[in-house]
N, C-alpha and C positions, 0 to 999 in steps of 0.2 A: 506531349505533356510529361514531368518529372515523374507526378504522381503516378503515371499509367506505368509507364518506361520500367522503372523500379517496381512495380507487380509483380510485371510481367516478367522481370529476372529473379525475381523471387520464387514464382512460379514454376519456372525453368529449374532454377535451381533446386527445387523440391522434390521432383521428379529424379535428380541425381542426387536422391538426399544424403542416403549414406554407401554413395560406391565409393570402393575400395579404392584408392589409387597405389598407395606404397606397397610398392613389388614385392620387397622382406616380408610386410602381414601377408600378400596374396598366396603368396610361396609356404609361410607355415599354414596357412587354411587350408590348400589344395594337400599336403603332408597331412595335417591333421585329419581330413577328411578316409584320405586312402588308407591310414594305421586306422582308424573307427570301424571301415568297410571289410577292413582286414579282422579286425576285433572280433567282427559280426557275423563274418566266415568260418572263424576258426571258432566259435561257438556249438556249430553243430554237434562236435565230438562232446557236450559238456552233458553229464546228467541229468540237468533242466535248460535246456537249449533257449526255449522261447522268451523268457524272460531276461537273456545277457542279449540275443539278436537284438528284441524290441530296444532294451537301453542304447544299444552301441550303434543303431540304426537308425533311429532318431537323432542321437547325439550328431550322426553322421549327413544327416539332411537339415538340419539346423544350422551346421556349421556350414556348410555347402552353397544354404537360401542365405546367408549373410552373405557369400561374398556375390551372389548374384543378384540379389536383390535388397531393400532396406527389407528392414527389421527393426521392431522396435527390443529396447533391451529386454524388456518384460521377459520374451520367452526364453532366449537361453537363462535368464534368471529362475523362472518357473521351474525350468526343467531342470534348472539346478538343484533348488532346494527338492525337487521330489526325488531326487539320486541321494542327496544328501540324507532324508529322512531314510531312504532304502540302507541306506548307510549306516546308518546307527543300530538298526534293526540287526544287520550284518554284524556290526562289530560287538552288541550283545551278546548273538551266538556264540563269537569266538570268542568274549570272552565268561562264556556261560558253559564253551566246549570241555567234555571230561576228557579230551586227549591232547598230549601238551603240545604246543607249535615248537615248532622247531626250525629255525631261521635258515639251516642246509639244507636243508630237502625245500623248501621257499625257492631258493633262487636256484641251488643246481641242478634238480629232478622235474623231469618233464610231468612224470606222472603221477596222481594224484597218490601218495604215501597214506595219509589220514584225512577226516574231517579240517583239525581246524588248519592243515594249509591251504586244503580248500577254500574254507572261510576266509584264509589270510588273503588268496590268491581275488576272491570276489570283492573283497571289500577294499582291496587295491586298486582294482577297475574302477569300481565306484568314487572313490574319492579323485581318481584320476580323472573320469567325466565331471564331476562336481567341480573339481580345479578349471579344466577348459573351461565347461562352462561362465563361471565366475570371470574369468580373462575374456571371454568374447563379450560378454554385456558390458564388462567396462569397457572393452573400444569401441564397441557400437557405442556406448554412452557417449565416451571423448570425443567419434566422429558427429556424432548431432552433437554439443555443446559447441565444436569448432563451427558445424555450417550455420546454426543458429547466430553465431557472434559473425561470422560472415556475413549473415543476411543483415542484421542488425546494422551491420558497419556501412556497407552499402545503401539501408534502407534512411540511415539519420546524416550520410553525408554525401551532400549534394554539390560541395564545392570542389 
């Protein structure tokens, strides 16, 4: 029967709803995953450790469960905006901080000089997970939109 036939590939197909196939994405998630895990390492050394782990270690298993598994966009979405809200929070300090930031000691000093490069230094992470995140729910999004219009295409043409 047409009707079953086409279920049933539908079916099938659901079950590989959103794996990855293009090698270039697989290859920045696997990248992206080990700089996170990397992120989440080298946090230890940080004044308040537990709260950069938790971000960077999530961000790091989210990105991780998308290429192994589907995902709906929702969550790197969620977990975006709650980076992002941490974010703002972040970037009122600095710029609420009485010590001035200074852009050379930012990028060429390993170690913490003042407050607000601190500030400057965390709320660059931040918007850095907030940015992945945002890029990963749109391809999760574009890959369900393709396999949706795949099933569609299959499921209305029979000839």
């Amino acid at each position: 029967m047409i009707g079953q036939d086409s279920f049933k590939k539908g079916i099938t197909a659901g079950k590989a709803f959103l794996v990855e196939r293009s090698l270039i994405w697989r290859v920045t998630t696997i990248l992206m995953t080990g700089l996170l895990i990397l992120s989440a390492i080298i946090q230890w050394n940080d004044p308040d450790p537990l709260r950069w782990i938790l971000c960077y270690s999530v961000t790091a298993i989210i990105t991780l469960c998308s290429l192994i598994r589907p995902l709906p966009p929702s969550i790197p979405l969620i977990w975006g905006m709650i980076v992002l809200l941490s974010s703002l929070f972040v970037g009122m300090d600095l710029w609420m901080s009485e010590e001035q930031f200074d852009w050379g000691s930012f990028w060429n000093v390993i170690a913490m000089k003042n407050e607000a490069v601190e500030l400057g230094r965390e709320l660059g992470g931040l918007l850095f997970v907030t940015g992945w995140m945002a890029v990963l729910a749109c391809r999760i999004k574009f890959n369900l939109m393709q396999q949706l219009k795949k099933l569609s295409d299959e499921k209305y043409n029979w000839f």
